[in-house]
C-alpha positions in Angstrom: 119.4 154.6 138.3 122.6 152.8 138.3 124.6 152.5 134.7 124.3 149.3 133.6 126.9 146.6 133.7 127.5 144.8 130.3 126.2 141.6 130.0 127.5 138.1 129.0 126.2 137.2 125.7 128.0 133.6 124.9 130.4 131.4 126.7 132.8 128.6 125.5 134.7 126.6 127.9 138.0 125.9 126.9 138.7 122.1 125.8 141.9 120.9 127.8 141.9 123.4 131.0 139.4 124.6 133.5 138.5 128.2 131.4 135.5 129.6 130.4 135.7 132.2 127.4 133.1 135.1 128.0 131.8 137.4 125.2 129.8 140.7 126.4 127.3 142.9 125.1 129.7 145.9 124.8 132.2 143.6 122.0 134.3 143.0 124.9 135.7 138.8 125.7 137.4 138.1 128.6 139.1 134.5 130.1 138.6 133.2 133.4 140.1 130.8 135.2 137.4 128.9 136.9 139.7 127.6 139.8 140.6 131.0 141.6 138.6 133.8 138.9 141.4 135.0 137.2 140.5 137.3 134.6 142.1 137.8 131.0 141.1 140.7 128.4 141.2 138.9 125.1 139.5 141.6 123.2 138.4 144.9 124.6 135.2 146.5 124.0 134.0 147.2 120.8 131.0 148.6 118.9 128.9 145.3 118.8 128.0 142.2 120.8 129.8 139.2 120.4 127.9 136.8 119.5 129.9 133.7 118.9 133.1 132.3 120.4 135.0 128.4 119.8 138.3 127.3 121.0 140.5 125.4 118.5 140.7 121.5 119.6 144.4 122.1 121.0 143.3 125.5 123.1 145.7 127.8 121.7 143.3 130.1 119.4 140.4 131.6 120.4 137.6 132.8 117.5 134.9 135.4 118.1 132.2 136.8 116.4 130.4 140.5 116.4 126.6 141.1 115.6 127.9 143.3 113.4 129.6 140.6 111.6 133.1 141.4 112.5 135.5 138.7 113.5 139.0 137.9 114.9 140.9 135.2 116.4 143.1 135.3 119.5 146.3 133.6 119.4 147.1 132.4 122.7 149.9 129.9 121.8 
């Protein structure tokens, strides 16, 4: 059997540019650029799913949620 991949729990696609916000099943969210698939770690993998993500209206911060109630924000300004 092959090891399982993590999956994508909840998206949020960013409000001013063309990127999607990914959170995965193994607490990790990562950016993409939906123009050429260039990949950002925002948060690496944690204990929990994330569960929730939002972008602030101007772009520059990034919220997320765990399962296990945990949460951050990711400055990106």
């Amino acid at each position: 059997m092959a090891p399982a991949e993590p999956r994508v729990e909840v998206v949020a696609c960013h409000p001013k540019q063309d990127i999607v916000a990914a959170g995965y099943g193994d607490g990790m969210v990562l950016l993409v650029r939906i123009e050429d698939g260039a990949e950002i770690l925002a948060k690496k993998p944690g204990d929990a799913p994330v569960t929730a993500l939002a972008w602030s209206a101007d772009g520059l911060l990034l919220a997320w949620g765990a399962e296990d109630g945990t949460a951050g924000v990711v400055d990106l300004g």
